[in-house]
C-alpha positions as CSV (number, residue, x, y, z in Angstrom):
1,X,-9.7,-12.0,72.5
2,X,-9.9,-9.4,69.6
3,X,-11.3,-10.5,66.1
4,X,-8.8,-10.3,64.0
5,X,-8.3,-7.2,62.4
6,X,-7.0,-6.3,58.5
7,X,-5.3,-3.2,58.7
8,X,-4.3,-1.9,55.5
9,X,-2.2,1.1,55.2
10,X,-3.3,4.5,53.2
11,X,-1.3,3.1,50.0
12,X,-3.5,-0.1,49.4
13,X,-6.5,0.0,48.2
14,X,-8.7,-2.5,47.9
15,X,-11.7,-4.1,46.0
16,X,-13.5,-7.8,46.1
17,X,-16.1,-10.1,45.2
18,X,-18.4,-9.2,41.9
19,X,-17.6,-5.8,41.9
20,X,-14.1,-6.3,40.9
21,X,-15.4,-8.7,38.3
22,X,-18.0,-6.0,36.9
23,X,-15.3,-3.1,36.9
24,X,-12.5,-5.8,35.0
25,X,-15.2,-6.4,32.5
26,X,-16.1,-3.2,31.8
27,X,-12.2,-2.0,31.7
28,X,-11.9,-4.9,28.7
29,X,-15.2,-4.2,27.3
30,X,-14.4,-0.4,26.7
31,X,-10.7,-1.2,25.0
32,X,-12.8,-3.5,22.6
33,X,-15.6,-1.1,22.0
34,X,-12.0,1.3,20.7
35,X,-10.5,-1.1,18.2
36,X,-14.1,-2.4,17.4
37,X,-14.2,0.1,14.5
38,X,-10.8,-0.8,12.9
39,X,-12.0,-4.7,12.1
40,X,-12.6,-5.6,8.6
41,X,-11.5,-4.1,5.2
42,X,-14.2,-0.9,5.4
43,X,-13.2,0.0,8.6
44,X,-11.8,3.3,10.1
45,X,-9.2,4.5,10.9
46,X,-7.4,6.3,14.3
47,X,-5.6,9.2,14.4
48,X,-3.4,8.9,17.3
49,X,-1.0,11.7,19.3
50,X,1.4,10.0,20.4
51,X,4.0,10.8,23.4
52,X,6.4,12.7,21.5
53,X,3.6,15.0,20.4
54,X,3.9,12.9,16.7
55,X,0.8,11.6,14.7
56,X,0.0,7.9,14.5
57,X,-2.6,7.1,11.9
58,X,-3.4,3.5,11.5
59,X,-6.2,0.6,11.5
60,X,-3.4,-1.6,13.1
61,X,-4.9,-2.9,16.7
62,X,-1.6,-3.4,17.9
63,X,-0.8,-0.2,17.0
64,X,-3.4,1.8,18.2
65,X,-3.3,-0.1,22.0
66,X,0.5,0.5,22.2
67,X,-0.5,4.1,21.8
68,X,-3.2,3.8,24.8
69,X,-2.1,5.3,27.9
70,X,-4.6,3.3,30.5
71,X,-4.8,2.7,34.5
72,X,-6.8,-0.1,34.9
73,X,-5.1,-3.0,35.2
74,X,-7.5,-5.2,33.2
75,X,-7.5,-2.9,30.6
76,X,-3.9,-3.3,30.9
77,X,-3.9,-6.8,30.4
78,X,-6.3,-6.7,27.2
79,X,-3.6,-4.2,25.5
80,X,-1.4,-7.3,26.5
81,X,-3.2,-9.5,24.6
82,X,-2.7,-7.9,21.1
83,X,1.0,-7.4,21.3
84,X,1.1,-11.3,22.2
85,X,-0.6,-11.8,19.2
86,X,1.0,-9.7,16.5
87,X,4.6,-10.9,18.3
88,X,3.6,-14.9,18.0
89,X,1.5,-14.4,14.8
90,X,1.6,-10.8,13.2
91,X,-2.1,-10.9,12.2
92,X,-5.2,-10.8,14.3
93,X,-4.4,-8.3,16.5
94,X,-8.3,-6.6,16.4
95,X,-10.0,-9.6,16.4
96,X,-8.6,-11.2,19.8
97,X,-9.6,-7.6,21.5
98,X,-12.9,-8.2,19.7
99,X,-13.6,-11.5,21.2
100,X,-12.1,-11.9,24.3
101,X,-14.1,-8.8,25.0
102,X,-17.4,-10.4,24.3
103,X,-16.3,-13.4,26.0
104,X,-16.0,-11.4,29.0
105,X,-19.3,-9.4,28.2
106,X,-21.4,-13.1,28.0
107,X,-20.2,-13.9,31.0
108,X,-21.0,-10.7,32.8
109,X,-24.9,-11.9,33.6
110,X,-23.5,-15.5,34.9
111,X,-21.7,-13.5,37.5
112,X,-24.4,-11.6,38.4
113,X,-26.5,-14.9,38.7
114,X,-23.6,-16.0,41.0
115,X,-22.3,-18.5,38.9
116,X,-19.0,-19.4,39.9
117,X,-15.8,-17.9,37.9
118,X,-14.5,-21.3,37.6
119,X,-17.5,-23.3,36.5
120,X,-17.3,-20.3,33.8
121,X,-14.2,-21.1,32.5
122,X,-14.2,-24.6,32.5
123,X,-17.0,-24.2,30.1
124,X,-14.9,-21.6,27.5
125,X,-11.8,-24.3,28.1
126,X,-14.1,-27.3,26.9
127,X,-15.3,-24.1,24.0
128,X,-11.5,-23.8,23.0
129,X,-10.7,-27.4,23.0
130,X,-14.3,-27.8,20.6
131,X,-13.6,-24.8,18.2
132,X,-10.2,-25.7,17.7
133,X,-11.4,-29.6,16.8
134,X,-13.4,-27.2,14.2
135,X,-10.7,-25.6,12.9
136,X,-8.6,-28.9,12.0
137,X,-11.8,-30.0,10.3
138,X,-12.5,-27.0,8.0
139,X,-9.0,-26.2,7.3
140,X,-7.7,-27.1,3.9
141,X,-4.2,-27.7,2.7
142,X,-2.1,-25.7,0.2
143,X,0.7,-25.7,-1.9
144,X,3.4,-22.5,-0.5
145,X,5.2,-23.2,-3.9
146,X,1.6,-21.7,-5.7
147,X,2.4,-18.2,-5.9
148,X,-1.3,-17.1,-6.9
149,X,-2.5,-19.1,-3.9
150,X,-0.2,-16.9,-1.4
151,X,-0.7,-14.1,-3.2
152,X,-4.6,-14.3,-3.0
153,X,-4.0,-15.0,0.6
154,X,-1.9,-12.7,1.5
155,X,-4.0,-10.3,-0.2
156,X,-6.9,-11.4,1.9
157,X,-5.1,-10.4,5.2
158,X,-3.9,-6.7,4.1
159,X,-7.3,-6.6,2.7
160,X,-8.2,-5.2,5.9
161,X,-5.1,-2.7,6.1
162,X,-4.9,1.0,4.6
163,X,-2.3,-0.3,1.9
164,X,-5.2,-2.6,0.3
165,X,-5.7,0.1,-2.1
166,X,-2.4,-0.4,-3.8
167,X,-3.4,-3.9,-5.0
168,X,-0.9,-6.5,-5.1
169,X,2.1,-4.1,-4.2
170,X,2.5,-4.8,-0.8
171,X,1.5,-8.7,-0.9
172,X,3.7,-9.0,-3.5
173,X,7.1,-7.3,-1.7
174,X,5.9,-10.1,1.3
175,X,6.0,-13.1,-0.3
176,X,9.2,-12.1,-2.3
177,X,11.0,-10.8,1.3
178,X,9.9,-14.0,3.1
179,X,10.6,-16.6,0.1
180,X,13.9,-15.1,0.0
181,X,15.2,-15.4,4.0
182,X,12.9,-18.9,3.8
183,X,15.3,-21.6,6.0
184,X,14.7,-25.4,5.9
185,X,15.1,-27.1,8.9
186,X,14.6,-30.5,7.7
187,X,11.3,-32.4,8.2
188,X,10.0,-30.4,4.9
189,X,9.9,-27.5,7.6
190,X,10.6,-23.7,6.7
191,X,11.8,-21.4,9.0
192,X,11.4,-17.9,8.3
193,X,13.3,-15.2,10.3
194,X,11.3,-12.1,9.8
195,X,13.1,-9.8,12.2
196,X,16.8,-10.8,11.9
197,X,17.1,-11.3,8.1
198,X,14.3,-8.7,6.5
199,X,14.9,-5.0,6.4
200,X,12.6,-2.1,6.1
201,X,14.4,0.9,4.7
202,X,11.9,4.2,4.6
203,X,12.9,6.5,2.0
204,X,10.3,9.2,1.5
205,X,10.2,10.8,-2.0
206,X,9.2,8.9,-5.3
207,X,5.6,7.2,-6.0
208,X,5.0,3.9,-3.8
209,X,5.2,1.7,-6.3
210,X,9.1,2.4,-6.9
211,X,9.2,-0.1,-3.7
212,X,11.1,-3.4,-4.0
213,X,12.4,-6.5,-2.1
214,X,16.5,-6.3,-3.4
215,X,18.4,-9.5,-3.7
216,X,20.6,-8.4,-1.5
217,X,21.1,-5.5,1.3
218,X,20.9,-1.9,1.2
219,X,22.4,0.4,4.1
220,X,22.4,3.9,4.6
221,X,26.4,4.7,4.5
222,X,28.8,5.9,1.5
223,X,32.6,5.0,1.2
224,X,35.0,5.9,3.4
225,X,36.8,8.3,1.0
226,X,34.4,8.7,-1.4
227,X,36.9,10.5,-4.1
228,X,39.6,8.0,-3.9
229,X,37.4,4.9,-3.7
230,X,35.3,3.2,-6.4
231,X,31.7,3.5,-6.1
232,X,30.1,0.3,-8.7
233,X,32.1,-2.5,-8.1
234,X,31.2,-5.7,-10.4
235,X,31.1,-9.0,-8.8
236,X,32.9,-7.8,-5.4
237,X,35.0,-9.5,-3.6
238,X,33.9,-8.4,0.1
239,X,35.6,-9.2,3.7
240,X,33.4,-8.3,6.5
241,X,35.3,-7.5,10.1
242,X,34.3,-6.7,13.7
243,X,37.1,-5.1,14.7
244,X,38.8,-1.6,14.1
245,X,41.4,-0.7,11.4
246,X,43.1,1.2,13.3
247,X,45.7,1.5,16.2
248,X,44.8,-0.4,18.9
249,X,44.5,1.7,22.4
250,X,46.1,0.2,25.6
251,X,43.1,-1.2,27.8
252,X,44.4,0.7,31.1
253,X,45.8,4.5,30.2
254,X,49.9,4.4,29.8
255,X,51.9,7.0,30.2
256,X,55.5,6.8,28.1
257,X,58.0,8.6,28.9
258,X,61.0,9.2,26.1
259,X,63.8,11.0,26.7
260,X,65.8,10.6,23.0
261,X,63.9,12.3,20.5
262,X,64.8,9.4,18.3
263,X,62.3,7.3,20.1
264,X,58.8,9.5,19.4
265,X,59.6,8.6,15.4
266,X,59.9,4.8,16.3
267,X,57.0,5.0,18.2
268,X,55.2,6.8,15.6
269,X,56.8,4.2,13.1
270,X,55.6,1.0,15.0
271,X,51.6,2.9,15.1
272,X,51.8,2.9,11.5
273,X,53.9,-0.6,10.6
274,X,50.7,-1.6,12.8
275,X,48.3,-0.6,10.7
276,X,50.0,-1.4,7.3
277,X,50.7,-4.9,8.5
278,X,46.6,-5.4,9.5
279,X,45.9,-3.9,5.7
280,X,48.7,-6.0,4.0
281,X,47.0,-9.2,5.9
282,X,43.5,-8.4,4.4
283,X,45.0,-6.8,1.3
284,X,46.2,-10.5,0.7
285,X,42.9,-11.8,-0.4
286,X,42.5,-9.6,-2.9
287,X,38.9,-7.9,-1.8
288,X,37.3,-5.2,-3.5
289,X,35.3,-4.2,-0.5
290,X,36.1,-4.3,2.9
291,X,33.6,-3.5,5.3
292,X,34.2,-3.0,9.3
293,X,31.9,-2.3,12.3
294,X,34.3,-0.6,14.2
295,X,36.6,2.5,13.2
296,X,39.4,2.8,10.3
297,X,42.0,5.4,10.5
298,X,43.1,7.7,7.8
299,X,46.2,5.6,7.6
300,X,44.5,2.6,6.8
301,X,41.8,3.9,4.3
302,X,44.9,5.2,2.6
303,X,46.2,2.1,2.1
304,X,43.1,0.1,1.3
305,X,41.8,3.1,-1.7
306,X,45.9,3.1,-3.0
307,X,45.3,-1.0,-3.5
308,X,42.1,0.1,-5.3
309,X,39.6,-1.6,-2.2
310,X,36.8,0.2,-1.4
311,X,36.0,0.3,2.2
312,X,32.3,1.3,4.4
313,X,33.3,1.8,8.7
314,X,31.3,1.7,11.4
315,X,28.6,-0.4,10.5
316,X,25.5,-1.8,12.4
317,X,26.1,-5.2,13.9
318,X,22.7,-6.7,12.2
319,X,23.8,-5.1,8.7
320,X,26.4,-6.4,8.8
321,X,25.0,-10.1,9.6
322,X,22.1,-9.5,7.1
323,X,25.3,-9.1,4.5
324,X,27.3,-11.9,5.6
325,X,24.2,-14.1,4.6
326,X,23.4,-12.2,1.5
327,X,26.9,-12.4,-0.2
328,X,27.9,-15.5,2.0
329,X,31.0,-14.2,4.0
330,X,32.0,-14.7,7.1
331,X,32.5,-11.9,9.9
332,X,35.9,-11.9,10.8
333,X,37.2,-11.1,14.2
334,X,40.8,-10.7,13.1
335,X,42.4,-10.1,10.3
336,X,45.4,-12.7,10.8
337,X,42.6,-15.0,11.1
338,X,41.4,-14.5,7.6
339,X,40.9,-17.7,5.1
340,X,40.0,-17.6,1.4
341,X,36.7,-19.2,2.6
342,X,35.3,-16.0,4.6
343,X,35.4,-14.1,1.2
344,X,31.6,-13.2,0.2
345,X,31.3,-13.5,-3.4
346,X,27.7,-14.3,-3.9
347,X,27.1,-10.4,-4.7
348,X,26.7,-9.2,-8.2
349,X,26.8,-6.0,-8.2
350,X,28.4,-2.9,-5.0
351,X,26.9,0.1,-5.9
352,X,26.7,3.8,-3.9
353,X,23.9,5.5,-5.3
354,X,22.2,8.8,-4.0
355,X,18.3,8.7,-2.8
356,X,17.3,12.2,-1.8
357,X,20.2,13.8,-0.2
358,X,21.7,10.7,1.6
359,X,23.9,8.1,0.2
360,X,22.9,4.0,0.2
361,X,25.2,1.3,-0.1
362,X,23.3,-1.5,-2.1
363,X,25.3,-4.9,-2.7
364,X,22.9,-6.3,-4.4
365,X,21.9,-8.9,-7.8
366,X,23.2,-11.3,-5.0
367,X,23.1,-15.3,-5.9
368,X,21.1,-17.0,-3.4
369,X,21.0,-14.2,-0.6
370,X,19.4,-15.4,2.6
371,X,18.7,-11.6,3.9
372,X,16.8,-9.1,2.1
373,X,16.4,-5.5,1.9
374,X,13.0,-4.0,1.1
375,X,13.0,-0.5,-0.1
376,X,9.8,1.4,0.7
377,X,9.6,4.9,-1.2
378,X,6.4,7.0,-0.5
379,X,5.1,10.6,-0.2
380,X,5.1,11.1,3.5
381,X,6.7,9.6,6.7
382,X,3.1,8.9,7.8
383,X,2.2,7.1,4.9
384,X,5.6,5.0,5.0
385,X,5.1,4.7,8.7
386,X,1.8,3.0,7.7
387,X,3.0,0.5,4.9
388,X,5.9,-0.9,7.3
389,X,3.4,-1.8,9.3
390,X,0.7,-3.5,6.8
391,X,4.2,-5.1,5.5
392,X,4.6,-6.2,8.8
393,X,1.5,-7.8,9.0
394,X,1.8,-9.4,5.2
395,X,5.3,-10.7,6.0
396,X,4.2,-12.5,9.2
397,X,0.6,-13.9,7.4
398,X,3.4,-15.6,4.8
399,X,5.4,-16.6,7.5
400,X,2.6,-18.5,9.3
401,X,1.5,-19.9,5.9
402,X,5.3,-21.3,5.1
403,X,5.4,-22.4,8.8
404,X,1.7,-24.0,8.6
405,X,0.5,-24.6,4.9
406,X,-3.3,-24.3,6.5
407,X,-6.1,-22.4,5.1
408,X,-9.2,-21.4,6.8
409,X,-11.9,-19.4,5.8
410,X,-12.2,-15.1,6.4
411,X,-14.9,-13.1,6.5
412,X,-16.3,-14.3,9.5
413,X,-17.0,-17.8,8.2
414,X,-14.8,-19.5,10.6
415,X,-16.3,-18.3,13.4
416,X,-19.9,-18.8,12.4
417,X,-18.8,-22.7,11.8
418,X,-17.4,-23.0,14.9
419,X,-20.6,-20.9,16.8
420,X,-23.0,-23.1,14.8
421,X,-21.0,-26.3,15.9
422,X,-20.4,-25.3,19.2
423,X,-24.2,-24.5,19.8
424,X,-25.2,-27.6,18.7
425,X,-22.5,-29.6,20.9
426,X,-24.0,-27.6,24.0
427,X,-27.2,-29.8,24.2
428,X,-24.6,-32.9,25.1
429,X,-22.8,-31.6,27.9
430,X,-23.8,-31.8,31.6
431,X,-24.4,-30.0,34.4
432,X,-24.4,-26.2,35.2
433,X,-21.5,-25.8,32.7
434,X,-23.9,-26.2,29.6
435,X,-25.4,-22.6,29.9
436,X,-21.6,-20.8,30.2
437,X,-20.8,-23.2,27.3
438,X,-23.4,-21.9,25.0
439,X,-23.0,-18.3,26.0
440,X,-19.1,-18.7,24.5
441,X,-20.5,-20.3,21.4
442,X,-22.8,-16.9,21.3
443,X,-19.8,-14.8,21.5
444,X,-18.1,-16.0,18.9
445,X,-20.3,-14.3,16.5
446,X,-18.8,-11.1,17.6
447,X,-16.8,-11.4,14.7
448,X,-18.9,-11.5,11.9
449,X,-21.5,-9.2,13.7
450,X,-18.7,-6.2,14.0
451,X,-17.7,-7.0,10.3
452,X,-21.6,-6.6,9.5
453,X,-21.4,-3.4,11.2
454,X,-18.4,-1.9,9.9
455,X,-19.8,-2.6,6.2
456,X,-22.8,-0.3,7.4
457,X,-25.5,-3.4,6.1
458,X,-28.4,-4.1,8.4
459,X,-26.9,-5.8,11.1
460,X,-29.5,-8.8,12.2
461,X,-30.8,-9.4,8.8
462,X,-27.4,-10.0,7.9
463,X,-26.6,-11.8,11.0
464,X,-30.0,-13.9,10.7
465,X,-29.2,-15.0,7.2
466,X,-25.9,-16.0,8.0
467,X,-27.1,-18.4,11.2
468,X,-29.9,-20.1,8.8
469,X,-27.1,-21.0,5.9
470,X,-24.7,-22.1,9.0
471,X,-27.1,-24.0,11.2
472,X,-26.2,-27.3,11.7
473,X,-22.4,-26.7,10.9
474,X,-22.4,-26.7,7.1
475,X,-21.7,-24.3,4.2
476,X,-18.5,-23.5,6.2
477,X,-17.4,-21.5,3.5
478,X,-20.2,-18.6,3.6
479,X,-19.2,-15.1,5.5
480,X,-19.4,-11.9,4.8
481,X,-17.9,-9.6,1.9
482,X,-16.3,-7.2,3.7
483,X,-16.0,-4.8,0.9
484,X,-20.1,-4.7,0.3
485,X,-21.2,-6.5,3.3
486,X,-23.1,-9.2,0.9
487,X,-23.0,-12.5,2.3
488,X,-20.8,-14.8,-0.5
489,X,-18.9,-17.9,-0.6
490,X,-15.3,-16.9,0.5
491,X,-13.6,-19.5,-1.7
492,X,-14.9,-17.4,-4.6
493,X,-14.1,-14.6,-3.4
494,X,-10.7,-15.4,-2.1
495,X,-10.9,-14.4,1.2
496,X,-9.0,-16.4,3.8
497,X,-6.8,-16.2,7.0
498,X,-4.2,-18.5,8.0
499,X,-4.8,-21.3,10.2
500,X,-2.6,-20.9,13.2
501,X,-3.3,-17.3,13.3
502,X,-7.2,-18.1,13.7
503,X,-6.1,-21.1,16.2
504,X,-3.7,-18.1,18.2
505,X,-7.1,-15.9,18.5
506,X,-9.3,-18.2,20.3
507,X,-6.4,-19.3,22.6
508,X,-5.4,-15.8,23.2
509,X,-9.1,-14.5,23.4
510,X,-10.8,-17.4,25.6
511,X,-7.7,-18.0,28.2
512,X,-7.1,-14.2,29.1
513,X,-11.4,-14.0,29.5
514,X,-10.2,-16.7,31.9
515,X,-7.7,-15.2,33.4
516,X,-9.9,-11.4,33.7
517,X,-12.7,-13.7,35.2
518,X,-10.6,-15.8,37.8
519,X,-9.4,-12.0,39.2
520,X,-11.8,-11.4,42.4
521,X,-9.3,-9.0,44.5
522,X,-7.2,-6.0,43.3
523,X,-5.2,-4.3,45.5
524,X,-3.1,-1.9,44.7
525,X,0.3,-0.6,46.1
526,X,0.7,2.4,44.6
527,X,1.2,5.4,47.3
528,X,-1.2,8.5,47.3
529,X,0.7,11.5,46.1
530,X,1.4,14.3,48.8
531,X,-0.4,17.5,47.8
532,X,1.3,20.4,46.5
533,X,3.4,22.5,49.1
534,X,2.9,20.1,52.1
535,X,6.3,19.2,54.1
536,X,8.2,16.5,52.3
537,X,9.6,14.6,55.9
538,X,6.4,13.4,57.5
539,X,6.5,11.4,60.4
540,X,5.2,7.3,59.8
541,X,2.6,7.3,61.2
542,X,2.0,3.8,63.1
543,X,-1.6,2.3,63.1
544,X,-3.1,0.6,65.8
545,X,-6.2,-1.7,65.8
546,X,-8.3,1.2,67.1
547,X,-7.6,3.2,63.8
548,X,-8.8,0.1,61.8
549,X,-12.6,1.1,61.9
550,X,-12.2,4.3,60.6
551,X,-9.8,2.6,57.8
552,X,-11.5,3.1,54.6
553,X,-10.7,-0.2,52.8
554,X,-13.0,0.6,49.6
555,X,-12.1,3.5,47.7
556,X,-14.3,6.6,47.6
C-alpha cells in the first residue's frame, strides 16, 4: 500500500513548525520597530505617500499602519490591531504595536528552546488577568464635572500628538464637543456618540486658533434662492423633511396620451396644485426655514421665498439628523403628516455666512443641542488633516473618561507597576509556565524603555533608576517626563491616560501575541502569476502521486 501522499497544487504554498513562528515574529517585530519612533510626546514624525500619490504626515499609529501596504499576513494582523484599538478606544494605537511586539519578541527564545506555544500563552493569559488586577488597584477616581481635571487629562493624551504645541486649543474643543452630544442612559451612565452627533468641518484659511465647537450645526450649503430668501433668521422656526418638494414621478414610466389640447393645461394645472398644496400644508406652521434632503422645484421655492421661508435642498442624511437633535425637530416623511410638535425651535440664531469662497449654513446659539459642529480653520490641508485626527484622539480620550471616570498613571508608570508586580508574583506560580510568565512581565517595560529612547536620555540608567524606585510595586506614580526624559512623579506633572484605554492595550497586545504564537502552518492560496506573453488557455494539468516528490512544498 502507498504512504499516503500530500499533494499540494502549484498555488499553495506552504510553511510549518518554528519557522513559521520565527518568520510571524519577525513580520510583527518589524511593524513595531516602524511606529516605535512615533511613541511619546518627543517623538517623530512620518511622512507618508499615500495611494492617491497625496502626503500623509502624522505621529498617529493608526494612521501611519493604514497607510502600510504589507504581504505578510502577521504583519497584517498587527496593522489589525491598532485600528481595533483607536475604533474601541481612540487612544493607544502605538503602544499596543509596541507591546504586543515585544510580547512576541520574549517569546521568540522559548520557541527556540521548544517550549510549547500553548504553555506560552497560558502564562501571558494568567499576565493579563494579574496586570489588569493592577490596574483596578492603582486606578483613582474622578470627578468628569472637574473641568481642569479633564482638561489636564486630556491634555496629557494629545501631549503625545503634533497639535500639543497649541496648548489647550485642541483639549479644550474635545471636552466642549463631547460634553455637548453627552447622553445619560440612566445608571449615572453617559453615553457619548462621537461619530453620529460630532462634526469636523475643515476650512483652510484663518489662524488655528479661530477654531470652535458651535452650539449648533454648520453645513456647507447656501439658500435655495439666495436673492429672494433671507439669509439671518432670529429664533427660526425650522421643519426638517425627507422627501422632495417637488412633483412626484410615476414609479414605472407612463405614457399619456391627450388628444384635446385642453387637457395638457389641466395636466399642467394638477403638477402645480400638487406642489402648492405640499407648500400650503408646511406653509401652515408657520416655519422660517424649511430644510429637505431630497429636491425642490422652482415652483415650490417660489412659493416658500413669496411666504418669506427660507429653504436649504438636498441635504445629507446625517446633517440633517445632527440638526434635528440640535434644534429638536423631528424629520418628517410627509408633509400632511406634519404636527406643531416636529417644529425645531431650540435654534437661536440661521445664519448664511461666506468662509473663503463657499457658503456655510450655521443654525447655531442653539438651547440645549445634542449635536455639535466643530469648525477647524488652519493654514494647510495637511495641517487640518493632522488636527482632525489629534481631535479624534482627544474626543475619544473624553469619551472613555465620561464612560469610565478612571485615571491611571502616563509616562510609563503604569507599566513599570504592573512589570514590578508581575515579576514579583512569578516566584509563586508553578511549573514550566513561571519562566514564559516572567518573560511577559519583562516586556512590559517596552513602554517606558521606547519613551526613554525617544527623549534621547541614556536609556539603562534611566531604565535602572526607574526599576529600583518601582521594585516591590510601590511609588506607582513615578514614570518618565516625556518632554525631558527626567524621571518625576506624574501626579505633579499631570500626566495620565484613561483607564479602559490602558486596560484595551494589554488585552489587545497580549491576546493577538497569542493568537501570532498559536499560528504553526501558513498556507497560502494565492495563484502564481503567468509570465508576460505566455498563452492565456493552458491546459489543467492533473497531478499524480509520481509528481508528488518533485512537488516543492517549501518555497524557494
Amino acid at each position: 500500500m502507498h504512504a499516503p501522499v500530500l499533494v499540494l497544487k502549484d498555488s499553495l504554498k506552504r510553511e510549518s513548525g518554528t519557522k513559521v513562528h520565527h518568520a510571524n515574529i519577525q513580520a510583527s517585530k518589524a511593524v513595531a520597530d516602524i511606529i516605535r519612533t512615533t511613541l511619546g510626546p518627543r517623538s517623530m514624525l512620518k511622512m507618508l505617500l499615500d495611494a492617491s500619490g497625496g502626503i500623509v504626515v502624522t505621529n498617529d499609529g493608526n494612521a501611519i499602519l493604514r497607510e502600510l501596504d504589507v504581504a505578510h499576513p502577521a504583519a497584517k494582523s498587527m496593522i489589525e490591531l491598532s485600528r481595533t484599538q483607536d475604533e474601541e478606544v481612540g487612544d493607544g494605537t502605538t503602544s499596543v504595536i509596541v507591546l504586543a511586539g515585544e510580547m512576541l519578541h520574549v517569546a521568540e527564545a522559548f520557541i527556540d528552546k521548544n517550549y510549547h506555544p500553548t504553555v506560552i500563552c497560558r502564562a501571558y493569559n494568567k499576565a493579563l488577568e494579574d496586570a489588569i488586577a493592577v490596574l483596578d488597584k492603582i486606578a483613582m477616581p474622578i470627578d468628569v464635572k472637574d473641568r481642569s481635571t479633564m482638561l489636564g487629562l486630556v491634555k496629557s493624551c494629545i501631549g503625545t500628538k503634533f497639535t500639543s504645541q497649541f496648548g489647550d486649543l485642541i483639549a479644550d474643543l474635545a471636552i466642549d464637543a463631547t460634553t455637548t452630544v453627552g447622553v445619560d442612559i440612566g445608571q449615572g451612565l453617559r453615553e457619548v456618540d462621537i461619530k453620529k452627533y460630532i462634526k469636523v468641518e475643515k476650512v483652510p484659511g484663518g489662524q488655528l486658533e479661530d477654531s470652535k465647537v458651535l452650539k449648533g450645526v454648520m453645513i456647507n450649503k447656501d439658500v435655495v434662492a439666495p436673492g429672494k430668501m433671507k439669509r439671518k433668521i432670529v429664533n427660526p422656526r425650522i421643519i426638517l423633511l425627507d422627501c422632495p418638494l417637488e412633483y412626484k414621478k410615476g414609479e414605472n414610466q407612463t405614457n399619456a396620451e391627450l388628444v384635446r389640447e385642453e387637457d395638457w393645461e389641466v395636466l399642467l394645472k394638477m403638477e402645480e396644485e400638487y406642489i402648492e398644496n405640499l407648500c400650503m400644508q408646511i406653509l401652515k406652521f408657520k416655519p422660517n426655514l424649511v430644510i429637505t434632503e431630497k429636491g425642490l422645484s422652482d415652483l415650490a421655492c417660489h412659493y416658500l421665498s413669496k411666504a418669506g421661508v427660507s429653504a436649504i435642498r438636498r441635504l445629507r442624511k446625517t446633517d440633517n439628523n445632527r440638526i434635528a437633535k440640535a434644534c429638536g425637530a423631528v424629520i418628517v416623511n410627509r408633509p400632511d403628516e406634519l404636527q406643531e410638535s416636529d417644529v425645531g425651535t431650540g435654534a437661536g440664531l440661521f445664519e448664511v455666512k461666506k468662509i473663503g469662497d463657499e457658503f456655510f449654513a450655521f443654525i447655531v446659539d442653539c438651547k440645549d443641542p445634542k449635536a455639535c459642529t466643530v469648525l477647524l480653520r488652519g493654514a494647510s490641508k495637511d495641517l487640518l488633516n493632522e488636527v482632525e485626527r489629534n481631535l479624534q484622539d482627544a474626543m475619544s480620550v473624553a469619551r472613555n473618561i465620561i464612560k469610565n471616570p478612571k485615571l491611571v498613571p502616563g509616562g510609563g508608570a503604569t507599566e513599570l507597576t504592573v512589570s514590578a508586580t508581575l515579576k514579583q508574583k512569578s516566584s509563586s506560580v508553578e511549573g514550566i509556565e513561571k519562566w514564559p510568565y516572567e518573560a511577559a512581565a519583562i516586556a512590559f517595560e517596552a513602554i517606558p524603555r521606547t519613551l526613554a529612547q525617544n527623549c534621547g536620555v541614556n536609556v539603562i540608567r534611566t531604565m535602572t533608576a526607574l526599576q529600583g524606585k518601582h521594585a516591590n510595586g510601590e511609588n506607582a506614580w513615578t514614570g518618565i517626563d516625556g518632554n525631558t526624559g527626567a524621571i518625576a512623579d506624574m501626579k505633579e506633572r499631570k500626566i495620565w491616560d484613561a483607564y479602559n484605554v490602558k486596560a484595551q492595550t494589554f488585552k489587545t497586545a497580549i491576546e493577538a501575541a497569542c493568537m501570532l504564537l498559536r499560528i504553526d502552518d501558513i498556507v497560502s492560496g494565492i495563484k502564481k502569476k503567468q509570465a508576460p506573453g505566455a498563452s492565456q488557455a493552458q491546459k489543467p494539468k492533473i497531478e499524480t502521486e509520481g509528481d508528488a516528490d518533485g512537488e516543492q512544498i517549501l518555497p524557494d
